[in-house]
Residue frames as qw, qx, qy, qz and C-alpha x, y, z in Angstrom:
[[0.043, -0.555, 0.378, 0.740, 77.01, 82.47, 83.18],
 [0.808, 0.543, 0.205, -0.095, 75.27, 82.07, 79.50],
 [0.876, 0.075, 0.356, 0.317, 76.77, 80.31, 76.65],
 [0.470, 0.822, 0.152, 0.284, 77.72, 83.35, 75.12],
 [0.088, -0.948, 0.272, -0.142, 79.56, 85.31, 77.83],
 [0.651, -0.599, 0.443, 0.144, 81.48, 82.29, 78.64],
 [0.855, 0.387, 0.097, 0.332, 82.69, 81.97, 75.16],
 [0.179, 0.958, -0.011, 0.226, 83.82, 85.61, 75.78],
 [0.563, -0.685, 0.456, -0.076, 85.71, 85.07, 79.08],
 [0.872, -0.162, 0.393, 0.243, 87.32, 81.89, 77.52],
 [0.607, 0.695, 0.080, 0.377, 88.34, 83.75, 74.34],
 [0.047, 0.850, -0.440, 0.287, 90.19, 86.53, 76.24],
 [0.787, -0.439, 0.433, 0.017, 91.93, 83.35, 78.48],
 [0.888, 0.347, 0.280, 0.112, 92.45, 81.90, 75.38],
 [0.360, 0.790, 0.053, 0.493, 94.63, 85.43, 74.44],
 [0.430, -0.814, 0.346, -0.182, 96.33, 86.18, 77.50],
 [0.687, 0.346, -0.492, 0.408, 100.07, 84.92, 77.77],
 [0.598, -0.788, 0.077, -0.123, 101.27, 83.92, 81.01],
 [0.537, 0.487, -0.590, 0.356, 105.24, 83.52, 82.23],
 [0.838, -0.545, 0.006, 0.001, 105.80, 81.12, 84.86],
 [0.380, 0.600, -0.594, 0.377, 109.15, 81.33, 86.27],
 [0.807, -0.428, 0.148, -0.379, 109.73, 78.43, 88.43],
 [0.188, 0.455, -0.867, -0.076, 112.50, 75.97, 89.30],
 [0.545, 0.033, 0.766, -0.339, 110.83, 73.20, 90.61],
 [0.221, 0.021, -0.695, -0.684, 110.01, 70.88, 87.47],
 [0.126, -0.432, -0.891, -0.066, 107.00, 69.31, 89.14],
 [0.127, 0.737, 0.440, -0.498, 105.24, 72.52, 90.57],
 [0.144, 0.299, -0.428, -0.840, 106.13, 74.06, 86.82],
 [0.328, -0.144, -0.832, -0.424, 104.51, 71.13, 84.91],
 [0.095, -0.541, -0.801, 0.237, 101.43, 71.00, 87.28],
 [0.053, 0.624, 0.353, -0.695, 101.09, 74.60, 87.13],
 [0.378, 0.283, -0.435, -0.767, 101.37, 75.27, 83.29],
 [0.309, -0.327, -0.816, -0.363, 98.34, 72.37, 83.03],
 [0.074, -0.616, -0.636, 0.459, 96.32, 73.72, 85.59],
 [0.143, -0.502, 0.084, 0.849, 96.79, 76.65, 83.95],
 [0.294, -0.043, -0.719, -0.628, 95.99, 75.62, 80.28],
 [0.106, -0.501, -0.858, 0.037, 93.02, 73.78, 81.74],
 [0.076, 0.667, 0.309, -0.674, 91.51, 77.86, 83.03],
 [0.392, 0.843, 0.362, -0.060, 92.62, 78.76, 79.13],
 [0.148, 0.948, -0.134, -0.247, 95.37, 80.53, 79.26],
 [0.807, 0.363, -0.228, 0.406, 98.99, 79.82, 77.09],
 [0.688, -0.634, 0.114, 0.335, 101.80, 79.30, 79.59],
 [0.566, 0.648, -0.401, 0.314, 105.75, 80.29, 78.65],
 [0.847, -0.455, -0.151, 0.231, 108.03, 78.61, 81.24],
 [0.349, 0.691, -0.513, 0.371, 111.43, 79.99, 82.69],
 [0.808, -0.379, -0.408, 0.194, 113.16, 77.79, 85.55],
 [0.538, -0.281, -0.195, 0.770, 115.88, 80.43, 86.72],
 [0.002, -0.881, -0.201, 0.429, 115.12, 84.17, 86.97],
 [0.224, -0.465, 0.448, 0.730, 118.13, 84.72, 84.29],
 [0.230, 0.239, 0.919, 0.212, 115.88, 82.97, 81.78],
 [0.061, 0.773, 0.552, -0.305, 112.83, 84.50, 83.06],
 [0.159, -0.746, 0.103, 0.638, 114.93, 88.37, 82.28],
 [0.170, -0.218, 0.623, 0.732, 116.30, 87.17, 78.77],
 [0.175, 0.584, 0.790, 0.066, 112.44, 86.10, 77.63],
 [0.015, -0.832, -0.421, 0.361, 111.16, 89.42, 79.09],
 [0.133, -0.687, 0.199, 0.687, 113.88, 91.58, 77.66],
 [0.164, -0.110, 0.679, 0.707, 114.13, 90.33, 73.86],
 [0.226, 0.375, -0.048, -0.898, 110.79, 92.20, 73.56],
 [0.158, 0.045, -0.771, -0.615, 108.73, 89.68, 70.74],
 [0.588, -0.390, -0.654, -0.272, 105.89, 88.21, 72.77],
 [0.079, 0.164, -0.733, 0.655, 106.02, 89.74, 76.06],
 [0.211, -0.268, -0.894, 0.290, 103.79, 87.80, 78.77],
 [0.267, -0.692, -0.184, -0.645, 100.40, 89.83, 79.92],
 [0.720, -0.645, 0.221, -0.129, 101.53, 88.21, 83.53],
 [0.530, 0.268, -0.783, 0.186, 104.44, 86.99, 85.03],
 [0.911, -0.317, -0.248, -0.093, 103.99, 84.30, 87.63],
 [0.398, 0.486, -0.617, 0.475, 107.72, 84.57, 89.71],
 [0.791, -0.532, -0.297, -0.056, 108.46, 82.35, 92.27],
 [0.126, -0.947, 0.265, -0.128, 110.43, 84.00, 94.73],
 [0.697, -0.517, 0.487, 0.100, 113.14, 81.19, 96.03],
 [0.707, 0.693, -0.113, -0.079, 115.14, 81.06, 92.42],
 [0.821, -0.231, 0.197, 0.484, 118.67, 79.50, 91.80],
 [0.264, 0.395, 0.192, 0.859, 121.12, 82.60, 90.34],
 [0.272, -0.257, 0.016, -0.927, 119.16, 85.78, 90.34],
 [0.003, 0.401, 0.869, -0.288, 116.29, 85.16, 92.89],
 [0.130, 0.635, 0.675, 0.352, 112.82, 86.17, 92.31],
 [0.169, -0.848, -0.183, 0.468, 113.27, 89.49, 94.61],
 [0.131, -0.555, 0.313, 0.760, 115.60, 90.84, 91.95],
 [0.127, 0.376, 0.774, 0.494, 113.99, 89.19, 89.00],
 [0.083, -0.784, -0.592, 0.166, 111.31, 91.99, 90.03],
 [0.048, -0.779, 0.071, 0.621, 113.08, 95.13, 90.85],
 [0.310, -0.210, 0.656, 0.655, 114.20, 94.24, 87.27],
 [0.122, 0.460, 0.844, 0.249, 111.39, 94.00, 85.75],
 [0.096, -0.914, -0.364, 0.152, 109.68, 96.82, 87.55],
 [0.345, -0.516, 0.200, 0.758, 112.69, 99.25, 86.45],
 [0.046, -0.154, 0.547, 0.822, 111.98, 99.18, 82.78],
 [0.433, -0.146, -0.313, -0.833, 108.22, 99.44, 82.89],
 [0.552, -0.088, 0.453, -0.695, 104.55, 98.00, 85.01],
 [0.439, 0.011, -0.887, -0.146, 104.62, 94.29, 83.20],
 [0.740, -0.424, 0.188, -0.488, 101.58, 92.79, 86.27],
 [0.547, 0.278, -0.778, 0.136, 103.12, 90.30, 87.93],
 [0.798, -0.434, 0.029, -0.418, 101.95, 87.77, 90.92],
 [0.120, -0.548, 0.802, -0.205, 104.58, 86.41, 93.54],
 [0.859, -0.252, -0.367, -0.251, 104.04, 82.58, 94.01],
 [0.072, 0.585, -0.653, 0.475, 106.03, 81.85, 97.18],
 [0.681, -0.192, -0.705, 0.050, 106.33, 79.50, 99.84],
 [0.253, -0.042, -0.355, 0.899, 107.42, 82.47, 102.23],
 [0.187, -0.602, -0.640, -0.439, 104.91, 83.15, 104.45],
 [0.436, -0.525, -0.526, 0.508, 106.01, 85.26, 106.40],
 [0.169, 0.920, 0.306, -0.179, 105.14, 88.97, 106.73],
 [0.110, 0.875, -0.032, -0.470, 108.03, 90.21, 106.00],
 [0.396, 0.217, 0.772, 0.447, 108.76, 87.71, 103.06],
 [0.332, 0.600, 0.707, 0.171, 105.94, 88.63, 101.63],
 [0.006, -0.941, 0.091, 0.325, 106.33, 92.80, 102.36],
 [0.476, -0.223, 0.641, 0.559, 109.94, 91.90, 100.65],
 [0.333, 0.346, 0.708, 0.518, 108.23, 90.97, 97.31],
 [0.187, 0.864, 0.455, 0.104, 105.52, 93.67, 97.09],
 [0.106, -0.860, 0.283, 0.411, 108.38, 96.52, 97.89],
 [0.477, -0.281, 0.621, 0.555, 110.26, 94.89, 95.29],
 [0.379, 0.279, -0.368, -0.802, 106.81, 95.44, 92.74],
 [0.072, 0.310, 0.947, -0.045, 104.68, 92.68, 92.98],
 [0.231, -0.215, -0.168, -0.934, 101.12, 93.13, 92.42],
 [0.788, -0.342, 0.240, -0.452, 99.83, 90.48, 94.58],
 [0.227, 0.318, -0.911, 0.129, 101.09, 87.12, 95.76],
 [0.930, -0.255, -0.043, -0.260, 99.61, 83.54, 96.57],
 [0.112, -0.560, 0.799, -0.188, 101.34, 81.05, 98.34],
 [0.469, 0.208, -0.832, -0.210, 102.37, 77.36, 98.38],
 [0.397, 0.011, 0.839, 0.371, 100.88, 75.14, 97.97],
 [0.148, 0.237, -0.144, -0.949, 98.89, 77.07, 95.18],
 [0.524, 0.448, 0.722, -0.055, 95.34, 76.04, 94.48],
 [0.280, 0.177, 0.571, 0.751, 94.80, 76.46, 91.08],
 [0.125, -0.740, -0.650, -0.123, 91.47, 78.20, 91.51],
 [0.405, -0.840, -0.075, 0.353, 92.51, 80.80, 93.40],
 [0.378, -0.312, 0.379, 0.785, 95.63, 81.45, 91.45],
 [0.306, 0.337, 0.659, 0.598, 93.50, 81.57, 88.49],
 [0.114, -0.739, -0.664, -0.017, 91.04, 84.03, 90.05],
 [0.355, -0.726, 0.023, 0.589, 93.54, 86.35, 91.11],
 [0.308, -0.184, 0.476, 0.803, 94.98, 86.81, 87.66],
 [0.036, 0.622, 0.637, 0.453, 91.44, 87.58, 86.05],
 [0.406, -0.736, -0.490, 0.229, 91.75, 89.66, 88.37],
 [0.265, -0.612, 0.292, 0.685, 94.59, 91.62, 87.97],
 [0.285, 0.282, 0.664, 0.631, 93.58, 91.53, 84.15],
 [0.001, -0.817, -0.510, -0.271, 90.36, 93.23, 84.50],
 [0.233, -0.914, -0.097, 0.318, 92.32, 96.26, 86.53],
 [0.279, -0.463, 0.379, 0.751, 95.16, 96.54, 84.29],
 [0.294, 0.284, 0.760, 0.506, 92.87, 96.42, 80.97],
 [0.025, -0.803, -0.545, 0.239, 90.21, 98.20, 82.67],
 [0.225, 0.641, 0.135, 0.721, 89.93, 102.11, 82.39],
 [0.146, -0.084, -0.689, 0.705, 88.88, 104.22, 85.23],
 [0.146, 0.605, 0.778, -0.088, 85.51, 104.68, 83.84],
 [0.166, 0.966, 0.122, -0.154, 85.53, 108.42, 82.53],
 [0.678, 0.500, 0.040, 0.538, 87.77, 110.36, 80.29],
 [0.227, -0.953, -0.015, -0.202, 87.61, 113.64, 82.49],
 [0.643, 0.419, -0.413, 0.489, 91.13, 114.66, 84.08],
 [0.551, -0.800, -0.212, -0.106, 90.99, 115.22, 88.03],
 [0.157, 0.797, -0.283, 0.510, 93.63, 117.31, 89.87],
 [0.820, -0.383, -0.339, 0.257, 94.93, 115.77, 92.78],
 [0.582, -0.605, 0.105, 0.533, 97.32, 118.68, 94.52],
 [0.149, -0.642, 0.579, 0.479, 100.17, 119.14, 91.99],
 [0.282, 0.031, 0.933, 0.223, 98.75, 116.09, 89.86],
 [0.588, 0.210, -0.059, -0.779, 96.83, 115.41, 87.04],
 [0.525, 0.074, 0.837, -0.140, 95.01, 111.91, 86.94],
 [0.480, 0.202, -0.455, -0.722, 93.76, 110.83, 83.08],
 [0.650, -0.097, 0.652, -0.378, 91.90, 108.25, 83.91],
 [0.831, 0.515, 0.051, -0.206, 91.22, 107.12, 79.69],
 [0.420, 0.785, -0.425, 0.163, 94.92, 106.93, 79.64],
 [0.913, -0.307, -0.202, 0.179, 95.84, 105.07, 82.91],
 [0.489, 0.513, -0.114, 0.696, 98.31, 108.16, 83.31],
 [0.364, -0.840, -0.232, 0.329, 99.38, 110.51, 86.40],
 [0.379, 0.423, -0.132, 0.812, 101.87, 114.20, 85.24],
 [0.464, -0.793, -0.141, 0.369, 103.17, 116.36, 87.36],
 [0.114, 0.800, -0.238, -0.538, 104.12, 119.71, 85.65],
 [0.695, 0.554, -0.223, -0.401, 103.39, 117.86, 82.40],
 [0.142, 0.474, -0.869, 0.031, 106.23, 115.42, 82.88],
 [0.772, -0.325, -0.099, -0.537, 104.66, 111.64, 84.06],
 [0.464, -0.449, 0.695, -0.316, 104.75, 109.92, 87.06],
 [0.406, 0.340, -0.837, -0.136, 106.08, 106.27, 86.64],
 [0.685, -0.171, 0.557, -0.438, 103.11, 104.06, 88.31],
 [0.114, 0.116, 0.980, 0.115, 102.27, 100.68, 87.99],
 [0.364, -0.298, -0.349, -0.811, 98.56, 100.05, 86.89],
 [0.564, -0.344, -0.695, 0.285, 98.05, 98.95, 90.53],
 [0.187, -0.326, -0.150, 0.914, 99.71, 102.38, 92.05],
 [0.152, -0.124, -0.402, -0.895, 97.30, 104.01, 89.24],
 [0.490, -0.563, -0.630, -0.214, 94.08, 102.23, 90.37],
 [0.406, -0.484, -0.468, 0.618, 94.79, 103.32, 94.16],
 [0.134, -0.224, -0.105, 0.960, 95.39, 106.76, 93.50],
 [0.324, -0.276, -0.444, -0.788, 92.22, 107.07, 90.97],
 [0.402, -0.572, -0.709, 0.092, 89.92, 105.24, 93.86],
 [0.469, -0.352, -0.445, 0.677, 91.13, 107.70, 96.18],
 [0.039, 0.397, 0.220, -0.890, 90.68, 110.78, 94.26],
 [0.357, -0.377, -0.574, -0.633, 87.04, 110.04, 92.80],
 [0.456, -0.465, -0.680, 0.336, 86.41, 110.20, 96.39],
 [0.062, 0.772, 0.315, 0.548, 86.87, 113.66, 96.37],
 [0.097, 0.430, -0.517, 0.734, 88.54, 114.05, 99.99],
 [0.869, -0.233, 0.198, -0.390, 85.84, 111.70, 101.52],
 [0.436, -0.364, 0.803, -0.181, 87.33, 108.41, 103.49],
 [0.872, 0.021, -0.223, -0.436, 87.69, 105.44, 101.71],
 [0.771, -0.404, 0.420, -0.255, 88.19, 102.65, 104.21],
 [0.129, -0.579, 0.779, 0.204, 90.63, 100.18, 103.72],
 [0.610, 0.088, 0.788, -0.014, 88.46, 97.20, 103.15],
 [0.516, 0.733, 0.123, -0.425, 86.78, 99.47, 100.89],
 [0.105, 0.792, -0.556, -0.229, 90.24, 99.95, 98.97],
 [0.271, -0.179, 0.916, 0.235, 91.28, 96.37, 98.81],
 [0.534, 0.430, 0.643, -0.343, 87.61, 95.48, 97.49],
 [0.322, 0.889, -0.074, -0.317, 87.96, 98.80, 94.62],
 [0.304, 0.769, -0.498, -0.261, 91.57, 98.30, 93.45],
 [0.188, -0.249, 0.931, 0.190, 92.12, 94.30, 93.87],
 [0.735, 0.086, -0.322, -0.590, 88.71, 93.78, 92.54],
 [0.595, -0.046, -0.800, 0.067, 89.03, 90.22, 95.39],
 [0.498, -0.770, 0.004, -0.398, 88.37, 89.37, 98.30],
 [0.535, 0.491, -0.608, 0.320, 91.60, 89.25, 100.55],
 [0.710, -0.328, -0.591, 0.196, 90.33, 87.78, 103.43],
 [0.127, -0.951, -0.253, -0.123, 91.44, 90.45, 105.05],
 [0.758, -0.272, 0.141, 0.575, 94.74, 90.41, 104.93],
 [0.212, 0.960, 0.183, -0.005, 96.20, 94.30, 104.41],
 [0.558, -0.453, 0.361, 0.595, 99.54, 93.91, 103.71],
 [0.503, 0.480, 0.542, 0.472, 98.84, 93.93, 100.14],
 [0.029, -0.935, -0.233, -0.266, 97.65, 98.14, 100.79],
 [0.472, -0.833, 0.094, 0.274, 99.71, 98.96, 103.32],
 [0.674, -0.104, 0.475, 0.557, 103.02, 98.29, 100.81],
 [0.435, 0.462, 0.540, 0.553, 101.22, 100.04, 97.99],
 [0.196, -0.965, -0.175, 0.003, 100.59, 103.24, 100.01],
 [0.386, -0.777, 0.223, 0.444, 104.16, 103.52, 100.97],
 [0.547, 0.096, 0.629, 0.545, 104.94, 102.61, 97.19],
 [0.161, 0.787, 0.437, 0.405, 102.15, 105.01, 95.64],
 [0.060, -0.996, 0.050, 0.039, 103.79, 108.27, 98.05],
 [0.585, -0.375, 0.393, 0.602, 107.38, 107.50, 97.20],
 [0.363, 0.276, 0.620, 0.638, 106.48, 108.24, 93.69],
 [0.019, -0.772, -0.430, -0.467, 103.78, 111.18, 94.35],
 [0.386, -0.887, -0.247, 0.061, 104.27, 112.60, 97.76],
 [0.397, 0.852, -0.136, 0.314, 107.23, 115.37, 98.01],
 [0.217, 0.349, -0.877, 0.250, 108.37, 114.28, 100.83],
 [0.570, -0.119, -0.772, -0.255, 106.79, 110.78, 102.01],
 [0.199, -0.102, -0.652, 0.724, 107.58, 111.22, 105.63],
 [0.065, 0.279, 0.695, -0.660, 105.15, 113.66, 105.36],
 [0.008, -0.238, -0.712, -0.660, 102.45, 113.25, 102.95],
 [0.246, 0.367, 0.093, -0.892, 100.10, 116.16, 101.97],
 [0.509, 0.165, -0.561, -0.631, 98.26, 113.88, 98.56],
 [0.640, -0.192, -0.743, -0.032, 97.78, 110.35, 100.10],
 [0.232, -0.565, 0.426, -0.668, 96.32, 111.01, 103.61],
 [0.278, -0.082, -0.917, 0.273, 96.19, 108.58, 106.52],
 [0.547, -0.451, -0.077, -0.701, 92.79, 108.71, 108.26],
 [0.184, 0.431, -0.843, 0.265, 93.59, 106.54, 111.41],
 [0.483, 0.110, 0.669, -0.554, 91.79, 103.74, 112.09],
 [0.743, 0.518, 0.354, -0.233, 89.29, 103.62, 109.00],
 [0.755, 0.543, 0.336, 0.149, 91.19, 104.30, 105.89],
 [0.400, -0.268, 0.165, 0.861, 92.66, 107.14, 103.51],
 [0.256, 0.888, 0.320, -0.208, 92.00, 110.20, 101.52],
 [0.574, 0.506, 0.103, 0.636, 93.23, 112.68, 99.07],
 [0.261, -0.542, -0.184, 0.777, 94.43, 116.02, 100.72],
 [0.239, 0.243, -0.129, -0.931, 92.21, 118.80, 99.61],
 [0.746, 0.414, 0.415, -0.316, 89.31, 117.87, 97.00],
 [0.494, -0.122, 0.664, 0.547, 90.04, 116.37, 94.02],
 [0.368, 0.593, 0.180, -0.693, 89.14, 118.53, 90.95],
 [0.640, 0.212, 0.669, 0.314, 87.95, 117.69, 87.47]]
């Protein structure tokens, strides 16, 4: 990387507020200096009640929250649905819970992606430049594209449905735009994790499989049997019909 772009990348690190919420004082204090070392300015909370008053009193809210799921009081599953009720804040589970359906748990609860303990700092950091560059991003054109009942604004990071708009995350938003710039051509799951986590996840498709059944609760009329997000079995998914612009 030249000396220029990596002033660039360190400036926007430098401008990005993260909120760890973590009881554990030694995996806090290791993570907010691992953390400062990538660049970025940490705000701690140790208990999820903490974590809720920060978020809610609105002065400096966080561009990530960090929430570890195993919390004394409110635990980090509800410190989520909370969070994810009053609006699409990106947020990355850290968890020791590795099982599947630990980990399904957190992403139905609104996660946008989760690492687990013990957390290399590398990796954690990669993931959140990640999720930065898709919730900052655009979708690359201004044009509006019809999806069914839906209109997609891609310059806006918006989805309405009879003018009124659908409450996505800017995860759920990335999915559905991948899907319909496809145009009713298959795009393969790996494809999908590649497009809307902008990582590579090893191949590990829980992370999609949650956000499908999360992105037709919120678009499909009735989910059971969805007519916008189609299953193509085996390879992938699709929009139903063609998406128009």
């Amino acid at each position: 990387m030249g000396t220029r772009a990596a002033k660039v990348l360190y400036y926007a690190e430098m401008t990005t507020t993260l909120l760890l919420v973590e009881d554990d004082t030694r995996i806090r204090s290791a993570l907010r200096l691992a953390l400062a070392d990538e660049g970025y300015r940490v705000t701690e909370a140790a208990t999820g009640e903490q974590a809720l008053e920060l978020i809610a009193d609105g002065t400096s809210l966080p561009d990530v929250v960090l929430l570890d799921l195993m919390l004394p009081g409110i635990d980090g599953l509800e410190v989520c649905s909370r969070i994810r009720e009053h609006g699409d804040l990106p947020i990355i589970m850290v968890t020791a819970r590795t099982q599947s359906h630990e980990v399904i748990a957190g992403l139905e609860a609104g996660a946008d992606d989760y690492v687990t303990k013990p957390v290399d700092a590398g990796e954690l950091a990669a993931r959140i430049r990640a999720l930065l560059r898709r919730v900052r991003g655009s979708g690359g054109q201004d044009l509006a594209i019809e999806v069914g009942d839906l209109t997609v604004l891609p310059g806006e990071s918006r989805v309405l449905r009879a003018g009124a708009e659908v409450p996505l995350t800017k995860t759920e938003f990335r999915l559905l735009y991948t899907l319909a710039v496809a145009d009713g051509a298959v795009v393969t799951r790996e494809q999908l994790l590649e497009r809307v986590w902008d990582y590579d996840y090893f191949g590990d498709t829980r992370l999609l499989d949650v956000h499908i059944r999360r992105l037709r609760r919120k678009v499909e009329r009735d989910p059971g049997q969805p007519e916008l997000v189609v299953t193509v079995r085996g390879v992938g998914y699709r929009v139903g019909g063609s998406a128009r612009p």
